[in-house]
C-alpha positions in Angstrom: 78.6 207.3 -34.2 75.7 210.1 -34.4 76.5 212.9 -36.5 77.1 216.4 -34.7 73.9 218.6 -34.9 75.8 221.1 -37.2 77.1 218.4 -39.9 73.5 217.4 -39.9 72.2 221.1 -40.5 74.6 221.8 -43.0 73.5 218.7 -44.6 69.7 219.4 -44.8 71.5 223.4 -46.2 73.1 221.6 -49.2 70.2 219.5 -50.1 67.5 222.3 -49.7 69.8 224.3 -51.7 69.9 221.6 -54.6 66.3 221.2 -54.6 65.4 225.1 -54.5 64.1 226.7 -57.7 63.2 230.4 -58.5 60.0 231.4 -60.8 61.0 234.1 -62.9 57.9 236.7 -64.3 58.0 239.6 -67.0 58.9 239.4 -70.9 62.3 241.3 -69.9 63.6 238.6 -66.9 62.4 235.7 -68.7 64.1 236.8 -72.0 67.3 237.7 -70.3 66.9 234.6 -68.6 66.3 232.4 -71.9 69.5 233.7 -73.6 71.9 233.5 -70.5 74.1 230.5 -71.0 74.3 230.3 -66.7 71.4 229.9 -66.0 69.4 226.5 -65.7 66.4 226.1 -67.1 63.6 224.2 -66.5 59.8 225.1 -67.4 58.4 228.0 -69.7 54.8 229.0 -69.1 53.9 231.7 -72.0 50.8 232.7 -73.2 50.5 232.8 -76.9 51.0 236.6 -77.5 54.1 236.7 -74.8 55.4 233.7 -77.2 55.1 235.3 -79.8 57.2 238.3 -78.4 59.9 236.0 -76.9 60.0 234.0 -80.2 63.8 234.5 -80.9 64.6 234.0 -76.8 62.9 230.9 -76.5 64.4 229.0 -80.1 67.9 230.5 -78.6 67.6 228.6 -75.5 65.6 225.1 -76.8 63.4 224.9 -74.6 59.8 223.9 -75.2 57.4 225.9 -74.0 54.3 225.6 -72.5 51.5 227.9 -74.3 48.6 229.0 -72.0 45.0 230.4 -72.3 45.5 233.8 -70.3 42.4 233.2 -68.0 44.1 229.8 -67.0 47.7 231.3 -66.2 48.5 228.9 -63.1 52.3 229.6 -63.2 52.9 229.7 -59.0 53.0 233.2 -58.2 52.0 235.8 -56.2 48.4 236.9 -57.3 50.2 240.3 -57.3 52.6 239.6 -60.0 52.8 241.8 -63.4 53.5 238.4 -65.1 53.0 239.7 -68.6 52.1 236.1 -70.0 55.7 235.0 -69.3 56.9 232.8 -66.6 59.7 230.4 -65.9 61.0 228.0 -63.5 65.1 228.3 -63.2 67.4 226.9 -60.8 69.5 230.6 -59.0 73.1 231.3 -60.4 75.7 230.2 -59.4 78.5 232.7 -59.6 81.2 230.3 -58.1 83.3 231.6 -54.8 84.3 234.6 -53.2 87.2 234.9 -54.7 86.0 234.3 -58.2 84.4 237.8 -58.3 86.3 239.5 -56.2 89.7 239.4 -58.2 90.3 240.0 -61.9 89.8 243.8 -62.8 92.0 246.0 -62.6 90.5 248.0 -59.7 87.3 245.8 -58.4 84.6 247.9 -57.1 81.9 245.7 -55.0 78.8 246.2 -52.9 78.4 244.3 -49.4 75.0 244.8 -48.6 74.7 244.4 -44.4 70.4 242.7 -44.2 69.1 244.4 -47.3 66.0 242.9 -47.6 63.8 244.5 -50.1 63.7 242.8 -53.0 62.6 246.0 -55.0 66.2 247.6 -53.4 68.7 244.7 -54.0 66.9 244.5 -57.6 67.7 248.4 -57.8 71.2 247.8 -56.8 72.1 245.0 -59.0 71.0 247.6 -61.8 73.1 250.3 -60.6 76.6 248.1 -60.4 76.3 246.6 -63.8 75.3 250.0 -65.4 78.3 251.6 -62.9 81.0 248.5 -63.1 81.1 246.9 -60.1 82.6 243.4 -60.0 79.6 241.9 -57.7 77.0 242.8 -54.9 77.3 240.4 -52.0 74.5 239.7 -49.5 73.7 237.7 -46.5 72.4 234.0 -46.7 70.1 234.9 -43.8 68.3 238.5 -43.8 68.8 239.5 -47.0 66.3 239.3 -50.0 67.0 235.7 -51.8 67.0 235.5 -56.0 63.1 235.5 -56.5 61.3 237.3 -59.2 60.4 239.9 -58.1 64.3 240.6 -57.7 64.7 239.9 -60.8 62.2 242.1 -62.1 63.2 245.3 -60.4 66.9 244.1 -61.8 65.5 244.7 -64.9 68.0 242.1 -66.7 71.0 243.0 -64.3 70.6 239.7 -62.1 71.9 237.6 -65.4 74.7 240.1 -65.7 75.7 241.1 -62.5 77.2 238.4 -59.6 74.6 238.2 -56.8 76.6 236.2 -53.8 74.9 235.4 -50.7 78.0 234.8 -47.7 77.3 233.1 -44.5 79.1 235.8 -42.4 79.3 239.3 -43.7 82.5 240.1 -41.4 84.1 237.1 -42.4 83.8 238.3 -45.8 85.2 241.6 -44.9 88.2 240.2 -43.6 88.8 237.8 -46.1 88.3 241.6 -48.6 90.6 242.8 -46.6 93.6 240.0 -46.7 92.7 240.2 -50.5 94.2 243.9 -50.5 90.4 245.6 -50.3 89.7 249.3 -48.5 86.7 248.4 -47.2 84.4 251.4 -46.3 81.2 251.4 -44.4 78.4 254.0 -45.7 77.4 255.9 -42.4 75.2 259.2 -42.6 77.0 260.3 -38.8 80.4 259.7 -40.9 83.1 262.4 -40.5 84.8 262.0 -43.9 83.2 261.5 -47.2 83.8 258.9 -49.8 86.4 260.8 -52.0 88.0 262.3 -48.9 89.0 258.7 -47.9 89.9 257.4 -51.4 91.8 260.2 -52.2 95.1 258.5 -51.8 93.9 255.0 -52.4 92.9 255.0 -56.4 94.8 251.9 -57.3 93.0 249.8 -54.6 90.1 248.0 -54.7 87.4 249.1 -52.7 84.1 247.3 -51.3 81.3 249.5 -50.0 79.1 248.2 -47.4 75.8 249.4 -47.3 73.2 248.6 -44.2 69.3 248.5 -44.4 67.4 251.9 -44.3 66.2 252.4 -40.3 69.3 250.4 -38.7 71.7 251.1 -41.3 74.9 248.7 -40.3 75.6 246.7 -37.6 77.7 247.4 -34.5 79.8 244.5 -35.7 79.9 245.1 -39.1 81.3 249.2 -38.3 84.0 247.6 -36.7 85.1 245.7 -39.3 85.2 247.7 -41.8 88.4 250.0 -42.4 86.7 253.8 -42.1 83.3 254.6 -42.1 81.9 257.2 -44.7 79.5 259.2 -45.5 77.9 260.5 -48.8 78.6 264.4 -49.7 75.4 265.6 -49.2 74.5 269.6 -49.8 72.1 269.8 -47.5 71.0 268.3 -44.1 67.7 266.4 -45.7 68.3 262.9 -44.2 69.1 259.5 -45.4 68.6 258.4 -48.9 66.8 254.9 -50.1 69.6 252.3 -49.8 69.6 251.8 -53.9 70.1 255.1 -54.5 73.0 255.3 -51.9 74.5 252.5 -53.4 74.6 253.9 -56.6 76.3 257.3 -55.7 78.7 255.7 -53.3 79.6 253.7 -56.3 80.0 256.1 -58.5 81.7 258.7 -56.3 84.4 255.4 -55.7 84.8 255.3 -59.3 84.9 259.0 -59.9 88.2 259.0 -57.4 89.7 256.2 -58.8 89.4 258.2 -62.3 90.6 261.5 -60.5 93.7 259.2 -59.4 
């Protein structure tokens, strides 16, 4: 009997994903990277004076490096790359299920990120919810940037730290949020009420803020989903602000009601 198209997809999904690795670049990601117990490791490329600086990282995790003449520095990345004579070839986390991340604290704050593709922006936002608490940011399998390094770089350590899920269907996840007990808030510049306005009488809830790409902002789809759509308190009317930085102050104002509660 011949296997339906879709088993056979999501076959060739499961194996791709086994076989994929990520090349990590930059003293900082590769050293976070060397001392987090999570992650898999597989090949270190260092030049001698990045070794040297890493020494205590790379005898932590025990793995043997490779040491490299600068000039011959053929670790597979872009030409572009600020490598800083450290590279290394990891397999992505794996931060389990939804629902692994998404109970737990006492009042779980998590981003939803609806096709945030910048690298340089998830990276951002990843920094911003470990420095501000949130449980996890949660992303798109498709449209939405992948682990790479340059993610990791602009995470600045915060992708070892913080849960970084990619979901097949970002309304599915909302509704599964929202069966979990979750307000679930869309950010929306055109939004009537503001963050705190909403929360005011939810403190003790958890909340997930969904954030949508700078231009589009959220889908029609993903609006309706959600429970209310929001808006930042802004003082004056100057226009949108980059999706990491909206992330962060939606964040924060969340947490600043729940603290206010």
């Amino acid at each position: 009997m011949k296997k339906p198209r879709w088993v056979i997809e999501k076959e060739q999904a499961r194996k791709a994903a086994a076989s994929e690795t990520v090349w990590l670049f930059g003293l900082h990601a590769v050293r976070d990277a060397l001392l987090n117990p999570r992650r898999e490791k597989l090949r270190l490329m260092v030049t001698r004076n990045a070794a040297a600086k890493l020494e205590d990282a790379i005898a932590s995790s025990g793995l043997v490096p490779e040491v490299v003449d600068p000039r011959k520095f053929s670790a597979p990345l872009d030409p572009a790359s600020v490598h800083q004579g450290a590279a290394m070839e990891v397999k992505p986390l794996d931060w389990g299920p939804l629902e692994d991340v998404a109970v737990g604290a006492e009042t779980p704050r998590l981003l939803l990120l609806d096709r945030v593709s910048d690298p340089h922006n998830v990276g951002a936002i990843l920094r911003s919810a470990e420095v501000l608490g949130a449980s996890a940011v949660i992303g798109t399998r498709h449209h939405s940037a992948p682990e790479t390094g340059a993610l990791a770089k602009a995470a600045s350590g915060a992708l070892e730290r913080q849960p970084y899920l990619r979901v097949r269907n970002l309304s599915d996840t909302i509704v599964s949020l929202q069966n979990m007990g979750y307000i679930v808030l869309g950010l929306d510049g055109d939004a009537e009420e503001t963050i705190e306005a909403t929360l005011k009488d939810q403190s003790t809830r958890p909340v997930a803020l969904v954030l949508g790409s700078e231009g589009p902002g959220l889908r029609e789809k993903t609006k309706l989903t959600c429970d209310a759509l929001v808006r930042i308190d802004a003082a004056r009317g100057f226009g949108s602000l980059n999706v990491s930085n909206a992330a962060a102050i939606a964040l924060y104002a969340s947490k600043t009601t729940e603290a206010g509660g």
